[in-house]
LOLUMTI-217074 format. One record per residue (C-alpha): z, x, y. Coordinates in nm, 4 decimals. Example, Ala and Ser with C-alpha at 12.3 -4.5 7.8 and 13.67 -1.06 7.14 Angstrom:
REM LOLUMTI-217074
> 0.7800	1.2300	-0.4500
> 0.7140	1.3670	-0.1060
END
This chain:
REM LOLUMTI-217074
> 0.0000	0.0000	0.0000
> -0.1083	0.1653	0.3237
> -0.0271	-0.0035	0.6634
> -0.1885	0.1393	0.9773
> -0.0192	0.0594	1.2888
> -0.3292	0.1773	1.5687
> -0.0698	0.2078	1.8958
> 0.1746	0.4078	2.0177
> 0.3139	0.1877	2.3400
> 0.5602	-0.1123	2.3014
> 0.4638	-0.3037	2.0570
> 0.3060	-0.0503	1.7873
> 0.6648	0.2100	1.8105
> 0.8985	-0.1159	1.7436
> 0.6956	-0.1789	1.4859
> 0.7099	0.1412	1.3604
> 1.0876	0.1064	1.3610
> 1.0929	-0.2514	1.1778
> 0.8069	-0.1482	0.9192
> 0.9853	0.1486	0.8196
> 1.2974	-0.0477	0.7152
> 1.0364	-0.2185	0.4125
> 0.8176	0.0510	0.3224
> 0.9256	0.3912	0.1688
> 0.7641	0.7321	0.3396
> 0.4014	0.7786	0.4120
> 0.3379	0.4191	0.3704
> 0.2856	0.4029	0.7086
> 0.0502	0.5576	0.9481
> 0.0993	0.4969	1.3658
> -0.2345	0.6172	1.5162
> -0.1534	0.6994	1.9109
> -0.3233	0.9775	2.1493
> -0.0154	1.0538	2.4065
> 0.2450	1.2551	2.3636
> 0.4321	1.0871	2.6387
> 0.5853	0.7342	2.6023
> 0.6153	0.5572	2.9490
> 0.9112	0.2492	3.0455
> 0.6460	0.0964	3.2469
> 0.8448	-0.1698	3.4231
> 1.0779	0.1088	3.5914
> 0.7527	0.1852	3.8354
> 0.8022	-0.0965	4.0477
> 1.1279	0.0401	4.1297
> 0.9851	0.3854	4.1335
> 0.7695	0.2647	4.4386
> 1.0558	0.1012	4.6064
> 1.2293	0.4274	4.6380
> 1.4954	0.3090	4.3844
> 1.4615	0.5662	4.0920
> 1.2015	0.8936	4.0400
> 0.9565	0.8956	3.7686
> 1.0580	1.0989	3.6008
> 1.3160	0.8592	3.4636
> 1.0663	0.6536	3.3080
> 0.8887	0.9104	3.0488
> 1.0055	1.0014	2.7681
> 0.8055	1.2207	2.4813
> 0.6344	1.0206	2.2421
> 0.7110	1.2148	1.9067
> 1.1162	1.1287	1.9687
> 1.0312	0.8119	1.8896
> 0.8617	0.7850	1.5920
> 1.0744	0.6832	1.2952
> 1.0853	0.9508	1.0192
> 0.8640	0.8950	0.7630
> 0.5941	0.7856	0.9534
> 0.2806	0.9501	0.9615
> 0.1648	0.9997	1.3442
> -0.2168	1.0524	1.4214
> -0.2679	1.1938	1.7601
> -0.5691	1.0835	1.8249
> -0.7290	0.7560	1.9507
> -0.9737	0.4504	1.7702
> -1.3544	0.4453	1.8297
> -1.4517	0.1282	1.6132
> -1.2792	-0.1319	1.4054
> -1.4514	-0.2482	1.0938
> -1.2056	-0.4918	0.9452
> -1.4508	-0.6104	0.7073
> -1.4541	-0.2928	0.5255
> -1.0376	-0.2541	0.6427
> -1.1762	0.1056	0.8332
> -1.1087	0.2651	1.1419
> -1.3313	0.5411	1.3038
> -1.1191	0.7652	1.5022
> -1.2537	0.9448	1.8175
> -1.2448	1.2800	1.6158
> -1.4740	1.0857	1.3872
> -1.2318	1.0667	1.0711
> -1.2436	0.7741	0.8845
> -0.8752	0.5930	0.8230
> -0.8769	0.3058	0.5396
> -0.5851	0.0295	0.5935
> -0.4259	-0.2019	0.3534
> -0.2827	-0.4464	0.5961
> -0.3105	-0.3113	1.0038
> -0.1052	-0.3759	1.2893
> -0.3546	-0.3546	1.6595
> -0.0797	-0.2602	1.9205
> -0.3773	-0.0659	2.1410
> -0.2727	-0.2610	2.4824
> -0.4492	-0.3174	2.7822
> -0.6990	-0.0999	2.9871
> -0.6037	-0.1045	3.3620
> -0.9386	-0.0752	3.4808
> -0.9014	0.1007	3.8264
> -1.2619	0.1569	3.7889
> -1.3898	-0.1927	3.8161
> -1.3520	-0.2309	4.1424
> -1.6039	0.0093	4.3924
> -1.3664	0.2261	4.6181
> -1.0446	0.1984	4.4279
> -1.0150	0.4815	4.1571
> -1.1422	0.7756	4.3784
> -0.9539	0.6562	4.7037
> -0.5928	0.6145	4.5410
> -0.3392	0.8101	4.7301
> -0.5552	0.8548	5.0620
> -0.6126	0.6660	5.3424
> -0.3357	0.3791	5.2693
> -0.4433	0.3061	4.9398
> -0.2069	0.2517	4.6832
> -0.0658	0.1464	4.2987
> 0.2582	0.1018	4.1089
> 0.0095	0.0643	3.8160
> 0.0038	0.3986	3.7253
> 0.3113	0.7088	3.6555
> 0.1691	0.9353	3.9391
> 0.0589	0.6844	4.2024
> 0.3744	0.5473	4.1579
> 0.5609	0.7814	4.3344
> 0.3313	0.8425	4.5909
> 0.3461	0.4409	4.6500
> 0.6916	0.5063	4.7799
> 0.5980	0.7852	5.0016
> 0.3281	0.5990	5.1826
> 0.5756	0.2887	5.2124
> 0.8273	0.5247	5.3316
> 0.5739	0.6790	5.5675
> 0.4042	0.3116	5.7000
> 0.4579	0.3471	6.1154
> 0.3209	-0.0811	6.1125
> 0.0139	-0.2679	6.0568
> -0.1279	-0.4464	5.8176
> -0.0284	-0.4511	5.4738
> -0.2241	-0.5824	5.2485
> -0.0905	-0.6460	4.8469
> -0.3307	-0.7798	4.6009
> -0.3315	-0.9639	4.2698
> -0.6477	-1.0031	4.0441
> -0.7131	-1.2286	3.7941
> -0.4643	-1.2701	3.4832
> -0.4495	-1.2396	3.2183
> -0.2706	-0.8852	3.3616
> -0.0173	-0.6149	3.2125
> 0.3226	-0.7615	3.4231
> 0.2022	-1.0858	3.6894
> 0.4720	-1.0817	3.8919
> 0.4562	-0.6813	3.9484
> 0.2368	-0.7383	4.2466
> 0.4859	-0.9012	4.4541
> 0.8314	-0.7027	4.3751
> 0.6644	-0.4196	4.5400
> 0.5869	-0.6608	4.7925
> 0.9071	-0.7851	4.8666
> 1.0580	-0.3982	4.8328
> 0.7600	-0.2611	5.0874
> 0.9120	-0.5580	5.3310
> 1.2811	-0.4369	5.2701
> 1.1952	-0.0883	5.3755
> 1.0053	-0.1581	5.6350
> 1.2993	-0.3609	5.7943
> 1.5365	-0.0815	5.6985
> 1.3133	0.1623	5.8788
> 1.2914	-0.0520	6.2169
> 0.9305	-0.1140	6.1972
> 0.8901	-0.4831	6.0770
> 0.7754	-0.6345	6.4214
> 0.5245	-0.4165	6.3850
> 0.3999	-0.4987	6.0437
> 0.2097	-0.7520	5.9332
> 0.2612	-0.8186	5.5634
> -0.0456	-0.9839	5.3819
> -0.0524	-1.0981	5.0355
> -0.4073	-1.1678	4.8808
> -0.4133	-1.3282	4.5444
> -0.6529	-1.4783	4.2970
> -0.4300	-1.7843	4.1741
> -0.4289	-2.1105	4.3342
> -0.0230	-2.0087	4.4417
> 0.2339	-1.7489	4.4284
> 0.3052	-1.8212	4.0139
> 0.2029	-1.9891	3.7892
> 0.5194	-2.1905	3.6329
> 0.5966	-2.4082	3.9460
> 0.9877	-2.3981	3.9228
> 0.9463	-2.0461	3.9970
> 0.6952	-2.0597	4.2718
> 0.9131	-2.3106	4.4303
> 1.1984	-2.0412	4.4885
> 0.9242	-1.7563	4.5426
> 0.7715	-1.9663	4.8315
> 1.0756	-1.9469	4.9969
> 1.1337	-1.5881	4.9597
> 0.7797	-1.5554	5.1088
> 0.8784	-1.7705	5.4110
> 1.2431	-1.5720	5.4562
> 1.0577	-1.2722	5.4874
> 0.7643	-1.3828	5.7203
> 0.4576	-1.2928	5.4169
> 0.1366	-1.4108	5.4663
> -0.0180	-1.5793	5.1624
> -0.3774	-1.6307	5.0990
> -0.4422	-1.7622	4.7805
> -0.7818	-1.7734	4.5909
> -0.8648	-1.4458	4.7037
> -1.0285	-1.1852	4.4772
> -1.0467	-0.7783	4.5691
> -1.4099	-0.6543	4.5425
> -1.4629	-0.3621	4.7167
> -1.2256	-0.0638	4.8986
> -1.4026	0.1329	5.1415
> -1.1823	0.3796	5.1928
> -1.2806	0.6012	5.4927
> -1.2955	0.2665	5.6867
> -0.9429	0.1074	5.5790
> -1.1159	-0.2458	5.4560
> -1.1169	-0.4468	5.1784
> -1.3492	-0.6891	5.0989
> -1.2609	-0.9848	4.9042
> -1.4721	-1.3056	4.7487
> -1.3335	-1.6243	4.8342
> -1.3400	-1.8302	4.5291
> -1.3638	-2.2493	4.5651
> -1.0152	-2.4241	4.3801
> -0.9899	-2.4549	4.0165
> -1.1027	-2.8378	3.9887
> -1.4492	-2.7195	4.2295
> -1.5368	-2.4017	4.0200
> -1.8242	-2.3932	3.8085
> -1.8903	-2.2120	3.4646
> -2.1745	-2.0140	3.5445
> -2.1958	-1.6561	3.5732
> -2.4727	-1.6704	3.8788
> -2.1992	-1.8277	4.1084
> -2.1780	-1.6452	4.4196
> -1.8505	-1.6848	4.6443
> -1.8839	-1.5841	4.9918
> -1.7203	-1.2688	5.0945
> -1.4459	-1.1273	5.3051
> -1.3583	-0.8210	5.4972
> -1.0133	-0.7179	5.5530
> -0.9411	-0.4288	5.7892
> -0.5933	-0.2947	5.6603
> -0.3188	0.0001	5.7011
> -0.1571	0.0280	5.3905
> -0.3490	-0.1448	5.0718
> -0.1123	-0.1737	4.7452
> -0.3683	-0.2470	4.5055
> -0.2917	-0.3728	4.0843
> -0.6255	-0.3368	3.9159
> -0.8143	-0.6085	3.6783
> -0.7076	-0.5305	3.3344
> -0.9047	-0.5778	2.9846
> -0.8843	-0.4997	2.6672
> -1.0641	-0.1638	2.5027
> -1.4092	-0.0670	2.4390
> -1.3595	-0.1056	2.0454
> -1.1231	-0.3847	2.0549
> -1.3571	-0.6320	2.2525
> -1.6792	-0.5374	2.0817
> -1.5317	-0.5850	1.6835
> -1.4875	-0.8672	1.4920
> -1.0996	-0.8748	1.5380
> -1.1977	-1.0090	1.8960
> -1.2493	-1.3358	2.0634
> -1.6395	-1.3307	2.1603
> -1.5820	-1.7009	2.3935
> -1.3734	-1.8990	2.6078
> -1.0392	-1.7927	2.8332
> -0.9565	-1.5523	2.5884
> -1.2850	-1.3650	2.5648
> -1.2963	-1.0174	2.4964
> -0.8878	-0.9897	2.3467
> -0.7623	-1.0197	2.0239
> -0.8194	-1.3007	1.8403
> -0.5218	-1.4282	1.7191
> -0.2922	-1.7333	1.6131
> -0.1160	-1.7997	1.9106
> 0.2113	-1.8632	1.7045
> 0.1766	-1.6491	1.3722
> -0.0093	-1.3389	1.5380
> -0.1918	-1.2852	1.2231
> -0.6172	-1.2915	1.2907
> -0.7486	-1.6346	1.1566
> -1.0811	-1.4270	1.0206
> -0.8891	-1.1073	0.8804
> -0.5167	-1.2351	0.7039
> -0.4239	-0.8750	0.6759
> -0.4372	-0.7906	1.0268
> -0.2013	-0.9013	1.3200
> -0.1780	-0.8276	1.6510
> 0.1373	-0.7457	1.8809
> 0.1300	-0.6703	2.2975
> -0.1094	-0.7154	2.5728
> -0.3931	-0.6738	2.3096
> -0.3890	-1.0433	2.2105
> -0.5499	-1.3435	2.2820
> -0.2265	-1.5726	2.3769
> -0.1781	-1.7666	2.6396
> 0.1589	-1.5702	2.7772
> 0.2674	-1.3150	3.0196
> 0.1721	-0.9729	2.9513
> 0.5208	-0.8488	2.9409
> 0.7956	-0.5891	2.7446
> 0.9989	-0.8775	2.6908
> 0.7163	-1.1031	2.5151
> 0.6395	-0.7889	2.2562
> 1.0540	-0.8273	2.2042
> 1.0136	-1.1814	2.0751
> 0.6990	-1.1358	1.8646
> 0.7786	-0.7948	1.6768
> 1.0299	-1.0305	1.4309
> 0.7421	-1.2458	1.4062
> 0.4922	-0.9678	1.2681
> 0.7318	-0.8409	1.0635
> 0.8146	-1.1511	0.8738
> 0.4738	-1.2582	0.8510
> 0.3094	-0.9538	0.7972
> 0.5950	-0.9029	0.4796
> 0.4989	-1.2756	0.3718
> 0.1281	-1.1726	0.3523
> 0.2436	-0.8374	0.1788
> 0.4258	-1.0456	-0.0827
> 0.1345	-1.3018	-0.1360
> 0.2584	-1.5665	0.0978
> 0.1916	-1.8155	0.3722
> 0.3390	-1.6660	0.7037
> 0.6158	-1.8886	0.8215
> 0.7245	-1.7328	1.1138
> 0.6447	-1.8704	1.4833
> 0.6292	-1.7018	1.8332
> 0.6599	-1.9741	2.0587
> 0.5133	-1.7742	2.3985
> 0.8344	-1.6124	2.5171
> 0.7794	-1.3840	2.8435
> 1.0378	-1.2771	3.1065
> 0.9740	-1.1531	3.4282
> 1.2571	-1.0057	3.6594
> 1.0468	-1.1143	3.9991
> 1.2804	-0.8219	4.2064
> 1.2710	-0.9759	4.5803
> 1.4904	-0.6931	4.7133
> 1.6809	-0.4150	4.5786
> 1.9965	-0.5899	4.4591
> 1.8603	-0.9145	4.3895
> 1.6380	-1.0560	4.1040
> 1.4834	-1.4155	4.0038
> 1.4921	-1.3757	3.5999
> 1.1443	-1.5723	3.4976
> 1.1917	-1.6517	3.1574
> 0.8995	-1.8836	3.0358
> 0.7043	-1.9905	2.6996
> 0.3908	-2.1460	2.6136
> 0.3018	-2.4103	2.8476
> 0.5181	-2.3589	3.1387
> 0.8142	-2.4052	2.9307
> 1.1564	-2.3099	3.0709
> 1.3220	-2.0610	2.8441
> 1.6469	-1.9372	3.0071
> 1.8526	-1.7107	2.8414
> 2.1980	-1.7408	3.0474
> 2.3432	-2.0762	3.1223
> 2.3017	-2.1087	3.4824
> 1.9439	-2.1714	3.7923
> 1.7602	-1.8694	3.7128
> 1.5592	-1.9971	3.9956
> 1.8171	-1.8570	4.2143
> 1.8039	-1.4968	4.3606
> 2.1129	-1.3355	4.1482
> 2.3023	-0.9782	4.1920
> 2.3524	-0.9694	3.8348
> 1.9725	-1.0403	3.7328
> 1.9200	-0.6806	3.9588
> 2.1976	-0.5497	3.6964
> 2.0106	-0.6364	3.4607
> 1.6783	-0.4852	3.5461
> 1.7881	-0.1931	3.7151
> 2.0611	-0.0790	3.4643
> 2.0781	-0.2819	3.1180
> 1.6932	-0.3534	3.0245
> 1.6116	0.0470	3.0221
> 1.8777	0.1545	2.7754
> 1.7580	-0.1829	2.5619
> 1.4560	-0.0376	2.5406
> 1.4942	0.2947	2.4565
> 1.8082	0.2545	2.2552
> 1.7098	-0.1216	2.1007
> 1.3599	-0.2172	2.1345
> 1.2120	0.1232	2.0257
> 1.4493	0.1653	1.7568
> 1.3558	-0.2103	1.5954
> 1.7250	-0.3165	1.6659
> 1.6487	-0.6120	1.8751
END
């Protein structure tokens, strides 16, 4: 029996950790090209001057369970019909049953301008280890003006990400005694702030305590750099949209003085061109899966676990925390010749930080559903949700999570 887990992030190391617990030594391969392992939700508060970066790396080969085979190297096609893998080095893996744990790709380069102007001129992301920290310096740096902060279409790794640096850029430019002179600007694809309107509801009156401008149904096109503009299509409201990919939305241009940008994300090369993937509708181009079992309707011995898949969630740490008991039991159901029993019922959280010392916990399923964890409004901006985020959820992770304890 030979299990292949292709993914070294989240999702494919906690799975490491629970697989191990069932199958003996070498029974298990994890197939991952980086030697570092990043805590990616610590670089929001890495850009809000809160912690360094450094404090969100750790080394990849510390956490692999022992036992486990690791492959340093990275997948080039999927061929689940045959149950092979083609590695970029060109080797050949064969699975028994495979775990896909690959992630997103946070495609900086989709957009014209952004990848080669990051860092310069005003331009800015929390969406990646370096640029993080030089986020913070340019907020730190900001003498007024506009600032712009984007969101792009979902599904993305982390939704709410886009406005906790937001609300932290707004903090520190009060705290610097510049915020008369700033104008804070908040362009966003969605018809609102979020999507799950009890939580919009309390974020639309953070955005009205601290004076943000929202304009909604707004989608980043260009950067041009040297001139300090982005350009941005206007699209029409949900219920006037069409279908068709020759729809063209008339076309904005934004003169800025700091631009925090999140890229459009998507799934990889080999992922979205194999038959493990959805080839129509909202899910095009991710991992087809169940949306409850995980386990690929075509291909029984496959599942899939993290931003890679097809459900209707938020991309989030805490969503991989609910579904990694969910693969596990199902995946050992399939290994023992049964029907997979196990359900994931959509599970994200999202600790929306709106200033450093207070958090609105987000904790949603499938459907809008409220999922709360603590008995109380988690509407509400709390001190102890910022206790939470800032000091408990990192040692979960790299003491629980990664370790398959919880």
């Amino acid at each position: 029996m030979k299990l292949i887990i292709l993914g070294g992030g989240t999702g494919g190391i906690s799975m490491a950790a629970r697989m191990r617990r069932h199958l003996s030594a070498n029974q298990i391969t994890l197939v991952e090209p980086s030697s570092n392992h990043y805590y990616q939700p610590l670089w929001t508060l890495v850009g809000g001057g809160v912690l360094p970066k450094e404090q969100s790396q750790r080394l990849t080969r510390d956490f692999i369970p022992e036992g486990v085979e690791w492959i340093q190297d990275s997948a080039k096609a999927l061929n689940p019909k045959s149950n092979e893998i083609t590695l970029s080095s060109g080797k050949v893996l064969k699975y028994d049953y495979l775990i896909l744990a690959t992630g997103l790709v946070v495609d900086f380069a989709q957009i014209p301008g952004l990848q080669e102007g990051l860092g310069k001129n005003g331009l800015c992301s929390i969406y990646e280890y370096e640029n993080s920290e030089k986020t913070y310096q340019m907020l730190k740096n900001f003498k007024g003006g506009n600032a712009v902060f984007t969101m792009p279409r979902v599904p993305i790794k982390c939704a709410g990400a886009p406005q906790k640096i937001m609300y932290l850029a707004e903090e520190i430019f009060r705290e610097n005694g510049i915020r008369e002179k700033c104008q804070v600007n908040y362009y966003g694809t969605g018809a609102g702030i979020f999507g799950v309107p009890a939580f919009a509801a309390a974020l639309n009156s953070v955005v009205k305590k601290k004076n943000i401008q929202t304009h909604f149904l707004h989608q980043l096109v260009e950067v041009r750099g040297s001139e300090k503009t982005a350009v941005f299509e206007v699209l029409p409201a949900p219920e006037k949209a069409g279908h068709g990919p020759e729809e063209i939305f008339p076309r904005l241009e934004v003169k800025y003085d700091l631009l925090h940008v999140v890229p459009p994300c998507r799934t990889h090369d080999f992922v979205r061109n194999s038959d493990l993937a959805n080839h129509e509708g909202p899910q095009k181009g991710w991992m087809k899966v169940d949306i409850h079992s995980l386990q690929n309707p075509d291909f029984k011995n496959v599942f899939g676990i993290g931003d890679v898949t097809g459900v209707p969630n938020s991309k989030t740490g805490a969503a991989i925390r609910k579904q990694a008991p969910v693969v596990e039991q199902n995946l050992l159901a399939v290994m023992a010749g049964k029907t997979p029993t196990h359900q994931y019922d959509g599970y994200s959280s999202c600790p929306l930080i709106t200033s450093r010392g207070s958090v609105i916990l987000a904790e949603f399923g499938y459907d809008s559903k409220l999922m709360p964890s603590f008995p109380m409004d988690l509407t509400q901006e709390r001190r102890s949700m910022w206790i939470l985020k800032r000091y408990l959820l990192p040692k979960m992770y790299w003491y629980g999570m990664l370790r398959g304890r919880m």
